[in-house]
N, C-alpha and C positions, 0 to 999 in steps of 0.2 A: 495510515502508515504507508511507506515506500519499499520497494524493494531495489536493490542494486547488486546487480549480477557481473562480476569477471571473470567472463568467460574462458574457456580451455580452447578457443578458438579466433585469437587473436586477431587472423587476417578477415573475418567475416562479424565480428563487436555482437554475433547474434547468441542468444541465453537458449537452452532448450526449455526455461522454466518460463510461468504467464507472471502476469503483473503482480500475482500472490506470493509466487516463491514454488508452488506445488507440479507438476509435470503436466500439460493436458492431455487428456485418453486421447486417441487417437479415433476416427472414425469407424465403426464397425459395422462390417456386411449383411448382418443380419439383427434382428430384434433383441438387446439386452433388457434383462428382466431389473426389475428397480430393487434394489436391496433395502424394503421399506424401513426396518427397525435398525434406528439410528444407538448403536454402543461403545459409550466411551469409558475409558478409565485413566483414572490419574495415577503418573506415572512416577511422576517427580513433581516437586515444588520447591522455589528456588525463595526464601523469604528476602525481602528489602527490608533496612531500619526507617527507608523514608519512602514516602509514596511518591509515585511518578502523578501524568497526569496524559490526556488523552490525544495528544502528539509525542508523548516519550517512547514508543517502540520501531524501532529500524531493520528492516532484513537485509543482511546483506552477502549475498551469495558468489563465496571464491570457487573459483574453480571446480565448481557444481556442488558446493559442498554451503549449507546455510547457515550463518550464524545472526543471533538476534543482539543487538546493542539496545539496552535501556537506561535511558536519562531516568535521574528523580528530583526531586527539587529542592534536592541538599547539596546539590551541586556533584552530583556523584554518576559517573557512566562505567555503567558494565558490558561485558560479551559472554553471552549467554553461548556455547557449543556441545555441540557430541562431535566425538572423538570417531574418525571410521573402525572400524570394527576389527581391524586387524592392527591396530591402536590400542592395547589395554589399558586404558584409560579413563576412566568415570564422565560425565559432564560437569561440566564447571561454568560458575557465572566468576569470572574473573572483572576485577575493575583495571579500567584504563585511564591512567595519571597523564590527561590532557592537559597542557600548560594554560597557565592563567583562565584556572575556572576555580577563584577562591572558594573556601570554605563556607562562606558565608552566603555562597551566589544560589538563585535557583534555576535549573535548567529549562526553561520554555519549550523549547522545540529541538527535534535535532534531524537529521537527513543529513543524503551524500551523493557524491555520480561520481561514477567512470573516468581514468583517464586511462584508456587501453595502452598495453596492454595489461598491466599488474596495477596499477595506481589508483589509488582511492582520494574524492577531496571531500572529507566530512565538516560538515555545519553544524552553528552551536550556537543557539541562542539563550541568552542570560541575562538576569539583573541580578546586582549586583547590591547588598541591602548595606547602603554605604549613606553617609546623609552629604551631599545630594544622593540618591539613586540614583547609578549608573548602570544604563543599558549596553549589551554589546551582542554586534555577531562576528562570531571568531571562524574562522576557515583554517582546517588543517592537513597538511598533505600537499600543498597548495605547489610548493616547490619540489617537492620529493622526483626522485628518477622515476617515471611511471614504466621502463624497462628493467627496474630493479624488481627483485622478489617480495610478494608483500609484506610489510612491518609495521603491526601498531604503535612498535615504540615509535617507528622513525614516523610515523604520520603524527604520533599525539606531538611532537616536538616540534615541529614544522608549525608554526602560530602566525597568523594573519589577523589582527581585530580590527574590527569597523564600529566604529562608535552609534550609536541610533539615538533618535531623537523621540520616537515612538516606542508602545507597547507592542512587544511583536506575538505574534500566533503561530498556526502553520509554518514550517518552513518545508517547500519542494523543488526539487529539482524537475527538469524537463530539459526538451533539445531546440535547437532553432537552427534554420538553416542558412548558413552564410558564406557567399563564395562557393557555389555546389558542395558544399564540405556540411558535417553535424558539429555544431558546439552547444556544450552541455550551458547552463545557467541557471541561478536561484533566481525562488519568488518567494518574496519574504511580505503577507499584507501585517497592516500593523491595526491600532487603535486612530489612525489619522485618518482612516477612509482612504485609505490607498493602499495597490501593492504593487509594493517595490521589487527594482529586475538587478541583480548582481551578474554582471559578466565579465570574463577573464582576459584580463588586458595585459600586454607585455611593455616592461619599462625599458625604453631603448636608451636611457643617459638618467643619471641621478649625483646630484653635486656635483658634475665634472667628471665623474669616470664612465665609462662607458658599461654595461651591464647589460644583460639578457634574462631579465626578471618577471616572473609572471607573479599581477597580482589580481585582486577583482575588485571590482568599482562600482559602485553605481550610475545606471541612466536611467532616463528616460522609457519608458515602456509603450508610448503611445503608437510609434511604429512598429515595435515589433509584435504586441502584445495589445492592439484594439480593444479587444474585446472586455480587456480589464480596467477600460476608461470611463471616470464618469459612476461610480458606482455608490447606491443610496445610501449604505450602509458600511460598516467595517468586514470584510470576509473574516469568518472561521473556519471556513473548511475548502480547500480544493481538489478536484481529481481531473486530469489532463490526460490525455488518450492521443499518441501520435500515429494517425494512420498514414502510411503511406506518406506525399507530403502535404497534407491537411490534421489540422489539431482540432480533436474536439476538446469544450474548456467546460468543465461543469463548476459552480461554484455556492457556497448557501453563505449567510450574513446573521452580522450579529440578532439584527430585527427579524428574520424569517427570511428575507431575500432571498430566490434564488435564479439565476440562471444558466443557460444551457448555449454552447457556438457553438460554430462550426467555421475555419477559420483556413483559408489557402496559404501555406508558409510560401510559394513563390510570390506571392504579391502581397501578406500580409492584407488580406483582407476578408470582412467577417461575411461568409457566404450565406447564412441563417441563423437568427439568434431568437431565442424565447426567453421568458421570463413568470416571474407569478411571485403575488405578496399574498398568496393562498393558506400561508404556514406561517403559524405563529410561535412567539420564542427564536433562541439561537440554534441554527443550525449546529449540528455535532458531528454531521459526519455526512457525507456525498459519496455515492462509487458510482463509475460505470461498469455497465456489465452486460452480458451474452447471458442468455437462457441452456445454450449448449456450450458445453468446457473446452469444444474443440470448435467452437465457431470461425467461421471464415475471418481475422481482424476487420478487413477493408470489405466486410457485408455491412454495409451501414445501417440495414434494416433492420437487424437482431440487437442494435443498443438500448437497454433501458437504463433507468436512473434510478437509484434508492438514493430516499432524503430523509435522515434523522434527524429530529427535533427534540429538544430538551423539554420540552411543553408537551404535546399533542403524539399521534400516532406514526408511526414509521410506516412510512407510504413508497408506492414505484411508479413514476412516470413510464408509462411501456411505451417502443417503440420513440424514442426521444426528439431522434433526428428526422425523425416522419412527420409525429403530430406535436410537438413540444410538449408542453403541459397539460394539456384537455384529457389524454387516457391515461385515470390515476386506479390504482388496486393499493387500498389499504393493507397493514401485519395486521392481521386482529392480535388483540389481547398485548401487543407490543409496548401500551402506556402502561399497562398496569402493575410494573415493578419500577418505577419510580423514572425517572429523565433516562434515556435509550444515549449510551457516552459512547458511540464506537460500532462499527459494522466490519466485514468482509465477507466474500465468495467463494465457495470452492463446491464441490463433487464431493460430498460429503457420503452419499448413498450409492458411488460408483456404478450410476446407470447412465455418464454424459449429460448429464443436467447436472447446472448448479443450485446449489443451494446458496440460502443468506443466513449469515451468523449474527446476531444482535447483542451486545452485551449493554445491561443496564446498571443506575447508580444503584438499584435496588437488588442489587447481587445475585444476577442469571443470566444466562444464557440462554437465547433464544434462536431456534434453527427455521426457514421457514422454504416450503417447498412447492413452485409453480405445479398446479394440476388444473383439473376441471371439476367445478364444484356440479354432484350430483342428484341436487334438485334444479337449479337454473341451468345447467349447463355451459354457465359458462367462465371463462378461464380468472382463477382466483391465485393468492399464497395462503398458506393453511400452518399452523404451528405445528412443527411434527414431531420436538423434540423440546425438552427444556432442562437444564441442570443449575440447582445453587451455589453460592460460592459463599464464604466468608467474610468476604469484601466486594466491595462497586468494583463493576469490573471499567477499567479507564481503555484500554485494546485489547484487540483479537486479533488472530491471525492462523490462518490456516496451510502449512506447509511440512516438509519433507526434513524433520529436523535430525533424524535419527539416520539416516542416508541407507535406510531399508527400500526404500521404490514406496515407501507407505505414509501416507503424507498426517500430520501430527493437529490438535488443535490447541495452540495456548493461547491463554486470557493471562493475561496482566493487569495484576487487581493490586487496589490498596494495599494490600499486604506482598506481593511478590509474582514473581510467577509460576502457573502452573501450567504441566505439558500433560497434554488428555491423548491416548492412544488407542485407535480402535482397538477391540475385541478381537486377537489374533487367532482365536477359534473362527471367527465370524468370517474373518477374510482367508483363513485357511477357505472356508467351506465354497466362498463366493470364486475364487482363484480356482477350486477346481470344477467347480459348476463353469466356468467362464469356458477354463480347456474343453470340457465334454463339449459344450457347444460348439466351438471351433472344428475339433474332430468330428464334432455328426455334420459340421456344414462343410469341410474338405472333403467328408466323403458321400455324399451330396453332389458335390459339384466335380468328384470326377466318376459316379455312374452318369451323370447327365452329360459329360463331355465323351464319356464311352459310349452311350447311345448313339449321340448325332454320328 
């Protein structure tokens, strides 16, 4: 899943949130102690009559505040929110009446981006269970005033369809740079061994009148998008990292495939690329990721890759953009609740290291945390946590849903969703254990500035 953030700071398109949706710590002066025992509880659960599937969950964060949209394959989309606090108001999964997404259709995929400053353009991929089946991907928003105030009604009404020819999967958005300027665009791969690039074109004459219409179109991806040319297999999963102006492009395939760029957007060309047919089964899920929450983005040395397989073990290329493929660290114990449907990152132990969250068909979660193993010495992931669910969990997602400063974990399972919130004794006690620290290290640091 994606997150998409509109910002409270218009003239600068910058989020304070990371690619998860959750805040990152910031660096700290002195030694934090690791908060080892991982406690959650369930807060809420939100039930669905139809089950989604493991591209149906979306964050999409207004004005710092997150809400989650989930697709099911009844053809049904909802917004899952909490209300701020000086709101009395419960949370609600409300549904959102998107035009032309029949009753009959199932929802494949869904995502969105930014058009700063308030405007949103959401994606929607479906079939349509009609004889022929008819495939579609619909764009909505497309037209909307993106200076107006935001409105789901007025986005779900705004209807753009593109017919397809293919079964589609993944759908993401990402940026490209054109004319020194960011324009946003979809990557839609499909079941044809391709993925397709939607960009946002403007109609300057249509029948004879003249008009100022934005729509999106399909092209051609070889220029812009190299690294997605040519590929053995159909992609199931992508995750795109825009540093600076260089993209890294992680990808895994129906057959196991996967690979790794590294990609200059001034010239569009692939600066190192790796690959490996090391992994068997369909990829379900790819992240990139930093070992610290607060890592430098454009350190390129701190990237590693997690690759989940529907087959086999959930593994991490370390260091990706260094050695590609060659330094892998297995999840132990990660196959043995049935196909591994979903990942994400966060700080789950509030010591600036992330953690990896695993959710499987075989109904758990799984958390696993980089240390040093104590008989070789040397640097492993270790299962630190684990909880069952009711249902296969299809995503996770770990972020700030409750707009406490305290970041939430929901799975999105067969059955609905559930929101898990730490133990707010636990983080009472780490919150003030954090303060004492800070005060013995301010006052630290002005007997040693009194001395000199």
């Amino acid at each position: 899943m994606s997150t998409v953030s509109i910002s409270e700071s218009p003239a600068t398109g910058e989020s304070p949130l990371n690619d998860e949706g959750s805040v990152p710590v910031p660096d700290c002066p002195f030694p934090v102690p690791s908060q080892q025992e991982i406690i959650f509880h369930e807060t809420q659960f939100f039930p669905l009559q139809r089950q989604s599937n493991i591209y149906g969950l979306l964050n999409i964060c207004i004005n710092g505040l997150n809400k989650l949209v989930v697709s099911t394959l009844g053809g049904e989309i909802f917004c899952l929110e909490y209300h701020k606090p000086s709101v009395q108001r419960p949370p609600s999964l409300t549904p959102i009446t998107f035009n032309y997404i029949p009753a009959d259709a199932e929802v494949i995929s869904i995502d969105a981006c930014v058009r700063e400053p308030n405007g949103i353009i959401v994606g929607v991929t479906l079939i349509k269970n009609s004889e022929p089946k008819e495939i579609f991907f619909n764009l909505y928003g497309v037209k909307c005033d993106p200076e107006a105030p935001f409105s789901w009604d007025k986005v779900a009404e705004d209807w753009q369809p593109i017919s397809l020819k293919f079964t589609p999967f993944q759908l993401l958005h990402t940026k490209i740079l054109m004319d020194g300027g960011w324009e946003n665009v979809f990557l839609l791969p499909g079941d044809d061994l391709t993925v397709h690039l939607y960009r946002e074109a403007r109609l300057a004459e249509n029948d004879g009148e003249a008009r100022d219409q934005l729509v999106f179109q399909e092209e051609g991806l070889e220029e812009l998008f190299p690294e997605l040319v040519d590929l053995p297999s159909s992609v199931t999963y992508m995750c795109l990292k825009v540093v600076g102006h260089q993209r890294i492009t992680a990808l895994g395939c129906q057959a196991g495939y996967c690979k790794c760029s590294f990609t200059d957007l001034f010239t569009n060309t692939v600066l190192k690329s790796w690959d490996t047919r090391m992994i068997d089964g369909p990829i379900t899920s790819v992240k990139l990721f930093t070992l610290h929450s607060s890592a430098d983005p454009s350190d390129l040395n701190d990237y590693h890759l997690l690759v989940c397989s529907a087959i086999e073990l959930g593994v991490v290329f370390m260091n990706v953009l260094e050695r590609g493929f060659e330094h892998s660290q297995i999840l132990p114990s990660s196959h043995a609740h049935d196909s591994v449907l979903c990942a994400t990152v966060g700080d789950l132990t509030w010591d600036g290291s992330n953690e990896l969250v695993l959710g499987t068909y075989g109904k758990k979660l799984l958390v696993y945390k980089h240390s040093v193993d104590q008989t070789s010495s040397s640097p492993c992931f270790n299962l630190v946590w684990q909880r069952g669910f009711a249902h296969p969990i299809h995503c996770v997602w770990y972020g700030d849903m409750t707009h406490d400063g305290l970041s939430e974990l929901v799975a999105l399972s067969m059955g609905g969703v559930h929101i898990l919130q730490h133990d707010l004794g636990q983080a009472s006690s780490v919150i003030s254990e954090r303060l004492s620290l800070i005060k013995n290290h301010t006052n630290s640091e002005s007997k040693s500035s009194q001395h000199h």
